[in-house]
TILUMDO-34980 format. One record per residue (C-alpha): x negated, y negated, z negated; residue in three letters. Coordinates in nm, 3 decimals. Each point is the difference from the previous one (the first is absolute). Layout:
BEGIN
{east = X, north = Y, up = Z, residuo = ALA}
...
//
This chain:
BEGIN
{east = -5.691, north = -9.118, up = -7.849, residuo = UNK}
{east = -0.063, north = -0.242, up = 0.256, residuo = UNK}
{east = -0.240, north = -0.276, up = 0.094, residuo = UNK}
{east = 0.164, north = -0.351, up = -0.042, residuo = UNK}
{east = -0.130, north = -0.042, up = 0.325, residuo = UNK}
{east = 0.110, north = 0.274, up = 0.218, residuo = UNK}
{east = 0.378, north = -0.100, up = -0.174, residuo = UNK}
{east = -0.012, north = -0.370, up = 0.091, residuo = UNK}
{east = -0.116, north = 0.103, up = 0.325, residuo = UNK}
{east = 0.317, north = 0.259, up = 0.068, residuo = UNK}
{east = 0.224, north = -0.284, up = -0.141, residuo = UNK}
{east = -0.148, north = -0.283, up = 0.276, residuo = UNK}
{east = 0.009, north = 0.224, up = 0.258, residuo = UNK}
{east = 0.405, north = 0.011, up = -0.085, residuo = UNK}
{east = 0.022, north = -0.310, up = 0.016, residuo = UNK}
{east = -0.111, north = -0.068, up = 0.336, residuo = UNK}
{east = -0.115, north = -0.345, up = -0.042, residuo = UNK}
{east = -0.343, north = -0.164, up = 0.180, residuo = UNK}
{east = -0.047, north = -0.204, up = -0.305, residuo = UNK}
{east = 0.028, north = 0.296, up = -0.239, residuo = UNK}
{east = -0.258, north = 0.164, up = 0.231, residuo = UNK}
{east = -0.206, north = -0.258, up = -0.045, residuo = UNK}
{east = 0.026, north = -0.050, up = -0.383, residuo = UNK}
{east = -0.080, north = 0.350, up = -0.019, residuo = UNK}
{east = -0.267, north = -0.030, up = 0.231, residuo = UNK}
{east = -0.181, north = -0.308, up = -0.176, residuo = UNK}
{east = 0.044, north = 0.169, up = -0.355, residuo = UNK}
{east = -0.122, north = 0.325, up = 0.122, residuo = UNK}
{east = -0.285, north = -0.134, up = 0.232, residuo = UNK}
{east = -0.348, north = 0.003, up = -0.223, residuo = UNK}
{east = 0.113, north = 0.391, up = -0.056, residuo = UNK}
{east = 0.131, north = 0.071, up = 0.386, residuo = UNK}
{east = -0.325, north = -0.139, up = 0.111, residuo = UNK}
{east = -0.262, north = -0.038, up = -0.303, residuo = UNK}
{east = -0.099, north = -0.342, up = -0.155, residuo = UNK}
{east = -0.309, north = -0.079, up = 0.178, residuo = UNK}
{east = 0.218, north = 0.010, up = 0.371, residuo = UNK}
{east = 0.308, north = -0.174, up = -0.212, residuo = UNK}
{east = -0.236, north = -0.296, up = -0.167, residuo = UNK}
{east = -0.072, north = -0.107, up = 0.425, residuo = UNK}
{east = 0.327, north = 0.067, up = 0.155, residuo = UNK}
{east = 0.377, north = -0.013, up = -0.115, residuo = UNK}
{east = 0.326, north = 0.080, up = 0.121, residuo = UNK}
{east = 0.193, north = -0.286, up = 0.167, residuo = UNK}
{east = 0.286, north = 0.121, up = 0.188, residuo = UNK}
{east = 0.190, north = 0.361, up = 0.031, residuo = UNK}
{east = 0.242, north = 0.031, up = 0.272, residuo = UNK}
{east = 0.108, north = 0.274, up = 0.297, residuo = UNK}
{east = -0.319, north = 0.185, up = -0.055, residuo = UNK}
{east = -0.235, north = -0.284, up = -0.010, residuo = UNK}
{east = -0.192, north = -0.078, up = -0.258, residuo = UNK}
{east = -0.179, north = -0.357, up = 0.019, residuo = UNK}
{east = -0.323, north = -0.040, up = -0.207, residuo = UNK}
{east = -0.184, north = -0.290, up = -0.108, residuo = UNK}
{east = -0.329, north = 0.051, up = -0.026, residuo = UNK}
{east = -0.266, north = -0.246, up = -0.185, residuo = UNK}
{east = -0.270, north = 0.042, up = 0.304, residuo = UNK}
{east = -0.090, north = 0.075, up = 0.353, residuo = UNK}
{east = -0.192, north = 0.279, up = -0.096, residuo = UNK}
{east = 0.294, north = 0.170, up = -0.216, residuo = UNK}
{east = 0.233, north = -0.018, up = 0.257, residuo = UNK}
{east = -0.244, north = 0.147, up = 0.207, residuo = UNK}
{east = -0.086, north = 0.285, up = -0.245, residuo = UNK}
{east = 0.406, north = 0.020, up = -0.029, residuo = UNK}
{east = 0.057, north = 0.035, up = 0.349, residuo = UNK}
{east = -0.174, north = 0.298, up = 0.021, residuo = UNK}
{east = 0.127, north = 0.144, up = -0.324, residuo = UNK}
{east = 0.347, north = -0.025, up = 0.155, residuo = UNK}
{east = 0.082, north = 0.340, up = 0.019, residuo = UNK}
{east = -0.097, north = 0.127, up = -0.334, residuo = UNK}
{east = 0.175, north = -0.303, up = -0.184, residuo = UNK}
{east = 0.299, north = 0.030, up = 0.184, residuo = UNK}
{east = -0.036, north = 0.399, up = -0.085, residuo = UNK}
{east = -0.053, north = -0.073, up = -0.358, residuo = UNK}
{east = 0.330, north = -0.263, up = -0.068, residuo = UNK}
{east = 0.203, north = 0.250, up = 0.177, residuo = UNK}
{east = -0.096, north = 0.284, up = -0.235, residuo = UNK}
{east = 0.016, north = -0.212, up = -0.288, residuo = UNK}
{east = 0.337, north = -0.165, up = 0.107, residuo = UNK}
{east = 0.127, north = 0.359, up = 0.052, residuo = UNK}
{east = 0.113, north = -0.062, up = 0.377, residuo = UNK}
{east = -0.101, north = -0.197, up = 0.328, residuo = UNK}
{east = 0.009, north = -0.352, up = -0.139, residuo = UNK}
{east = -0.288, north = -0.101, up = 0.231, residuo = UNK}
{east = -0.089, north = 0.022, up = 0.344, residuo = UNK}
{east = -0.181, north = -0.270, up = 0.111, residuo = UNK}
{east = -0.261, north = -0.257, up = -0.177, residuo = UNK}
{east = -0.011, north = -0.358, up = 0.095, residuo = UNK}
{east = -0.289, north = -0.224, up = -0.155, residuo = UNK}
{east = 0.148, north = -0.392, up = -0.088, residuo = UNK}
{east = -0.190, north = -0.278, up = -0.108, residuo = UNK}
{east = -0.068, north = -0.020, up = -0.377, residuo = UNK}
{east = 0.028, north = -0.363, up = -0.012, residuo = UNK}
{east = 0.219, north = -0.077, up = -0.271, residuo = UNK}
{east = 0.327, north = -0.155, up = 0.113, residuo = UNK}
{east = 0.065, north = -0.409, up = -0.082, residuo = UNK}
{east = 0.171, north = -0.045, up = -0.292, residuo = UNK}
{east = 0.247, north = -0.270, up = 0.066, residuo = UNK}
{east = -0.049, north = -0.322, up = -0.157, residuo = UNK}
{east = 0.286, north = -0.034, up = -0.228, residuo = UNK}
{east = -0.167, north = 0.327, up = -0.183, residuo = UNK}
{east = -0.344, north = -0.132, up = 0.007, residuo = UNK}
{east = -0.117, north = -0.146, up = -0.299, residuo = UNK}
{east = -0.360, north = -0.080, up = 0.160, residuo = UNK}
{east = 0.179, north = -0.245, up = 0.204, residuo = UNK}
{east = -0.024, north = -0.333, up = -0.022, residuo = UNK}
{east = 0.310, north = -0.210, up = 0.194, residuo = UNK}
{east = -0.086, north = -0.287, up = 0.187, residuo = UNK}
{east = 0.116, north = -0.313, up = -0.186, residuo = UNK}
{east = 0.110, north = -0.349, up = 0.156, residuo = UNK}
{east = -0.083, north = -0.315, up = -0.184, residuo = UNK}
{east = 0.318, north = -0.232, up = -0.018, residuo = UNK}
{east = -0.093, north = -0.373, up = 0.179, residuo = UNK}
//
């Protein structure tokens, strides 16, 4: 019997997709890499070989940097193939949510003369 894992995995790689790389890759990443590395840095883009990391400090992406070999080593075993070639660290600022979806937002107002 197999792992539900290693199956999902087999039935991305079909699929031949960079978001269904990176679904995988986000669902799979506190086991690819263990939690304490997950809890400080998470996947933000999969593409071509590249995988772009955001990491939540200086000194992670430092630490990560030099870890590069060995994590890229470890999602390609676990992914079952060369997903990963190349690590590039992002900033982990959270993106703007646009207005319209904010609900901390308050609109400006005018007053009617």
């Amino acid at each position: 019997m197999e792992r539900a894992g290693e199956f999902l995995g087999k039935a991305l790689r079909r699929l031949n997709r960079p978001e269904a790389a990176l679904a995988w890759l986000e669902n799979a990443w506190p086991t690819v890499v263990g939690h304490a590395l997950a809890a400080h840095a998470q996947p933000v883009r999969c593409q071509n070989g590249l995988l772009e990391l955001a990491a939540s400090s200086k000194a992670w992406q430092k630490q990560l940097q030099s870890m590069q070999g060995e994590l890229c080593s470890r999602i390609n075993h676990a992914w079952g193939g060369t997903l990963i070639r190349e690590l590039k660290f992002v900033d982990s600022k959270p993106a703007r949510v646009p207005r319209e979806a904010d609900n901390e937002h308050t609109p400006f107002i005018r007053r009617r003369s």
